[in-house]
N, C-alpha and C positions, 0 to 999 in steps of 0.2 A: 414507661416501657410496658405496664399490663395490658396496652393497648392491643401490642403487638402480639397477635399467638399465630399468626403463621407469614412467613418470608418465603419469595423465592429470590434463590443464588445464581449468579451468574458463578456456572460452576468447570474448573479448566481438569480439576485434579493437582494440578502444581504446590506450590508453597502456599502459596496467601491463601487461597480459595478451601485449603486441605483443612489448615489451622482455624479458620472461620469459622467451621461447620460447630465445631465445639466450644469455643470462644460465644457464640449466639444463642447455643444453649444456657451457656452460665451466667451471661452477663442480658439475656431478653428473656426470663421467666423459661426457659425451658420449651421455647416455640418452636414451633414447626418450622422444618429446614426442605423445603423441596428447592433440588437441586437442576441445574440448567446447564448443559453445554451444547452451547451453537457450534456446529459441525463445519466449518470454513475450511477443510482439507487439510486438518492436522489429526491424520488418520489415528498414524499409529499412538498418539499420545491419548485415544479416545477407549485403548482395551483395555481392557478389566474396571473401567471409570465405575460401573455403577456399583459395583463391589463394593469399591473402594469408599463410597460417598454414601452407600449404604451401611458401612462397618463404622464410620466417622460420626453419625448422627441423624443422614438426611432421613426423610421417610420416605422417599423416591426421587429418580433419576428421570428427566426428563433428555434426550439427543435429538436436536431439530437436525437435520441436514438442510441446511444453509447456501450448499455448494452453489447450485444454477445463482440461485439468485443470489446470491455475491457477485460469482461473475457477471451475470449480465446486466444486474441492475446497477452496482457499484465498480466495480472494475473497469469492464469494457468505456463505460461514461467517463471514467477520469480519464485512460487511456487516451481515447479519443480528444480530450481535452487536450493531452499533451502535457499536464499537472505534474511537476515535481515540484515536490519543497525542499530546496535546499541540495540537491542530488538526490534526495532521499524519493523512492516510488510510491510511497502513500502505505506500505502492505499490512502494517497496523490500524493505522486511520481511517481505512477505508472498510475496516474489517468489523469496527466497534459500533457504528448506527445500525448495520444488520444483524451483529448480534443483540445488539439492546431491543429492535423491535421486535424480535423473537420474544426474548427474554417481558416484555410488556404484553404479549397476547397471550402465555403459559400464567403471568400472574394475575390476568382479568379471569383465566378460566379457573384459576386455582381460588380468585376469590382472596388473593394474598392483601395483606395487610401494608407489605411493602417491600422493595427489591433492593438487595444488596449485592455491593460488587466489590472486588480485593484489590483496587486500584489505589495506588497511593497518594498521600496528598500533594506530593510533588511532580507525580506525571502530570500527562497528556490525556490519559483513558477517561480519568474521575470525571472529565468535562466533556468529553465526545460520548462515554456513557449516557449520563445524565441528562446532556442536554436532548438526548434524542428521545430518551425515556418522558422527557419535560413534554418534546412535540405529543407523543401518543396515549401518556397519560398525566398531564399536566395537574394532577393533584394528588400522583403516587407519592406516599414517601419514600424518599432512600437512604439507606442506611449503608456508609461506610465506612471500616472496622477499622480504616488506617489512619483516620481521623479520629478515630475516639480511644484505642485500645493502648494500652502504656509500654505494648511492645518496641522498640525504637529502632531493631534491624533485623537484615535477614538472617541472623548468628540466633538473634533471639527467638527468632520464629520456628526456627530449627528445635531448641531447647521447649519448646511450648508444645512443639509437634512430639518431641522423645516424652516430656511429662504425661501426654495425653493420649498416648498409644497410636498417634498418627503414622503410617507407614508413608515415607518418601520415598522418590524415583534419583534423589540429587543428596549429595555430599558437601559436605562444607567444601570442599576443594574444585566441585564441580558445580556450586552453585550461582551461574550465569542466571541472569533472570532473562526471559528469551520468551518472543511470541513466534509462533508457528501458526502457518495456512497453508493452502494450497498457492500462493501468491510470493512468501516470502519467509523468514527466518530473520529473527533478530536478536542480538547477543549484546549486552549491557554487564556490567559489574564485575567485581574482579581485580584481574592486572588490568583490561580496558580503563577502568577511572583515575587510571594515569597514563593521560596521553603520550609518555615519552616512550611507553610499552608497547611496541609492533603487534598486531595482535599474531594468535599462533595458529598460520593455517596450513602449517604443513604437519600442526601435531595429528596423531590420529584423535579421530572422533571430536575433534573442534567444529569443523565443516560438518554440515549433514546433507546439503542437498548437493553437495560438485566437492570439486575436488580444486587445490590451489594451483593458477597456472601454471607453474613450476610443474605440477602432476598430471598435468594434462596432456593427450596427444602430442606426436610429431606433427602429426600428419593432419592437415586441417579437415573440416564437416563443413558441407555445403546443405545449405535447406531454401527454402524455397513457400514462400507464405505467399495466400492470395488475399487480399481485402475485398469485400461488398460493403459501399457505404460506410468505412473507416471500419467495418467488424471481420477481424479474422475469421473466416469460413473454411480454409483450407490450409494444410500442409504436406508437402513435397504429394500435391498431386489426390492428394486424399481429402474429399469432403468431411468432415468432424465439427463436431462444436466447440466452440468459443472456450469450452473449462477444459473440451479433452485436449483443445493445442495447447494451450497453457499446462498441461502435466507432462505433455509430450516436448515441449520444449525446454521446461525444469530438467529434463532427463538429459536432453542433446547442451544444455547450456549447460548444467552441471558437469556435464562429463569433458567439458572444455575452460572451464574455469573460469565462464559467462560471469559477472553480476554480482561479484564481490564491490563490497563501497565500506569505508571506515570515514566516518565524518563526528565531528564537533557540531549538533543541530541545536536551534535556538527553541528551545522548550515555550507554549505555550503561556506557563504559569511564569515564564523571565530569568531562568537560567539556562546554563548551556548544559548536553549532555552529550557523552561520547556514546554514538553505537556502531556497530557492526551487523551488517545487511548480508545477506543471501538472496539474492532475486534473478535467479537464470535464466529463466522465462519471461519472465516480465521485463526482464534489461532490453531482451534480444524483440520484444515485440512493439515495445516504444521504438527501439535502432528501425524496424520492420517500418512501424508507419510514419515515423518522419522523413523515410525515405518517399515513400510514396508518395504525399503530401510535396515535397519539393516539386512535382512532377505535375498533381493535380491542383492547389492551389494556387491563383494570382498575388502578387507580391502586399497588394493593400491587406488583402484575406489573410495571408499569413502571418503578414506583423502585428496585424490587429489580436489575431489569436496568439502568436508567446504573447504578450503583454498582456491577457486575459487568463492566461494559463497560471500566473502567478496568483491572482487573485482566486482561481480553482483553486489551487493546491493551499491556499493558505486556509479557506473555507473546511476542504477535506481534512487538513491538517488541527483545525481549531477544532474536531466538532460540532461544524455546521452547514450538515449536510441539508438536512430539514430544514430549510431558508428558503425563500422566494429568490435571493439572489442566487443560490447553486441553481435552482431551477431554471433563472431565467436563462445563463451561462449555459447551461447544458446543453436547450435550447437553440441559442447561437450557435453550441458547436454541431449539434444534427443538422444545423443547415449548412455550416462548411464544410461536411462530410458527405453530403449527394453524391459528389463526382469523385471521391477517395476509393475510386474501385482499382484492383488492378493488380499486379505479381512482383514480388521483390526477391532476390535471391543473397543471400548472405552467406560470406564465409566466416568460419567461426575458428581461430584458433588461438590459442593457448591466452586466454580473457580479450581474445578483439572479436570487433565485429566488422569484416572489411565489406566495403559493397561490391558486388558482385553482377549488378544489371537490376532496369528497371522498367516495368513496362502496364502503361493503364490507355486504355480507349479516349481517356479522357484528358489525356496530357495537354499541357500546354507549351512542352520541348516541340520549336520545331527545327528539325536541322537544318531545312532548307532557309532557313532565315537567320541561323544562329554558326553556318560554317564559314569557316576562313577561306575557303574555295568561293567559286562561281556563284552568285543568286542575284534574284531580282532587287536585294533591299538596295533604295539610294541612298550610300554612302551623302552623296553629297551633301541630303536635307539634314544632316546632322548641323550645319553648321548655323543657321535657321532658329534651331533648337538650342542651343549654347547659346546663341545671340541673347533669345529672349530669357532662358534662366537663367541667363548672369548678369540680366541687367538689373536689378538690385544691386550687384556686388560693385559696377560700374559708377552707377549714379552715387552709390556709397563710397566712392573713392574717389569722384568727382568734387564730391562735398566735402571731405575730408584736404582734401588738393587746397580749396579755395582757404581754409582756416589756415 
């Protein structure tokens, strides 16, 4: 361990990351602790951090803002893909290669010895950390404290934090372990690790970003998204970027009780985990472009991509984002996205999202070819058509006849 005299932290302020700070003094020769938090739009959990992480041990606070390029380089990409795992939107997964590759170019300039992160050995994070850490500096060490240190829970971490004069934001009664972005909100531990427990979203202060549909409007909220090339550029009429719709639609989906999801998800490392999602924007922006998409893709285009969407999100999901195969996917999806241009309108009431109208230049609805009224299509050459694809089924019933 005299190796080590200076670390940088992937650093949130929460429980694991607080307790670290001190824990790495006592147990790494009393080494340098600079600290890191990648800014992903978990605003308000970022004031008073360097205080805080200055009072604990660090010898500085580093705050990347992270926002654009989350969104654009990670987010809108899965989007586009269409990537869910499991129900789940990715809003963790998608969150930790861009903070790790922060966190790798703060410890080349720091001259770090090596990066530690407060991930535990049982998540998801330890591996989509690391491995990205692996792509950018494939001969950092990393160091982490959940794998080595004899603490064995979050009761204990608490007690480690009171012995050591660490100030908490959380209570043993209110200690949910929860990632927060600009993307999404996620609530684990608890009454949650007994699925028979509902979770409580009509308590106050459970929800942060919406409110439970039960509290939500009478009255329903119409909006109105535009796509260029599969990328949100517009709402209700308004040019913005890509993160400001996304915070502008947290706001209209929260307030309608958009983007709640409780699900049982299959852990990476082979167990199951319950967690609890808030994703009210990003619900209603996936709802946004698979509508589109029905509109602007051909039927081979679109089956080909769900069934490649799984293999996205499992990729985002693992930690492997820095692959030739995410890239090559991506790729594929930029090209099914050219003609995803066009305007959707949704209504949004009490957790639905009903559709409301669809309309792109590029469509391939046409009515004149698709109504139960008057048009030139011949009915007749259908029959042409069944002759020839069911002659398989025929000659197979033929041959079956003669046995």
């Amino acid at each position: 361990m005299s190796e080590i005299k200076k670390v940088v932290l992937a650093y949130s302020g929460g429980l694991d990351t607080s307790v670290i700070i001190p824990w790495l003094k006592e147990n790494y020769d009393n080494c340098e602790v600079v600290a890191v938090a990648g800014n992903v739009g978990q605003t308000d959990e970022l004031e008073g951090l360097e205080a805080k992480a200055l009072a604990t041990g660090a010898s500085k606070l580093y705050v990347l803002d992270l926002t654009e390029e989350y969104v654009n380089d990670y987010i809108i990409p899965t989007m586009k893909a269409g990537a869910i795992y499991e129900e789940y939107l990715l809003g963790t997964s998608h969150a930790r290669p861009c903070i790790a590759k922060g966190l790798v170019e703060i410890a080349k300039k720091e001259h770090a010895d090596a990066i530690v992160h407060g991930c535990t050995g049982k998540g998801n994070d330890q591996v989509r950390f690391e491995l990205a850490i692996k792509h950018f500096a494939p001969h950092m060490k990393i160091i982490a404290p959940w794998r080595e240190w004899s603490i064995k829970s979050r009761d204990e971490e608490i007690d480690y934090a009171a012995a050591h004069n660490v100030p908490l934001r959380i209570s043993r009664e209110t200690n949910y372990s929860k990632d927060k972005n600009l993307w999404h909100l996620s609530h684990e531990g608890l009454d949650l690790e007994d699925t028979g427990n509902e979770p409580q979203y009509e308590k106050p202060g459970f929800l942060e970003m919406g409110v439970s549909p039960i509290q939500a409007p009478d009255e329903p909220t119409y909006i109105t998204l535009e796509f260029e090339k599969g990328v949100p550029v517009a709402l209700d009429g308004a040019k913005m970027s890509a993160k400001d719709i996304i915070l502008k639609l947290n706001e209209l989906g929260g307030a309608n009780g958009i983007g709640l999801l409780d699900i049982v998800e299959n852990r990476l490392v082979g167990m199951k985990c319950r967690g609890v999602y808030e994703t009210p924007g990003g619900t209603i922006l996936y709802k946004a472009h698979s509508v589109l998409e029905s509109i602007c893709l051909d039927k081979m285009t679109a089956h080909e991509k769900q069934k490649l969407a799984i293999t996205f999100a499992e990729l985002v999901y693992n930690g492997q984002w820095f692959t030739p195969l995410r890239e090559a996917l991506s790729a594929f999806v930029d090209k099914t996205q050219e003609r995803v241009t066009g305007k959707v309108r949704l209504k949004l009431y009490k957790g639905n999202m009903i559709n409301a109208g669809v309309w792109s230049p590029y469509s391939l609805y046409s009515e004149e070819i698709a109504t139960f009224g008057e048009s030139d299509y011949d009915q007749a050459a259908a029959k042409g058509f069944i002759d020839l694809y069911g002659l398989p089924i025929q000659v197979q019933a033929m041959v079956d006849g003669r046995e």
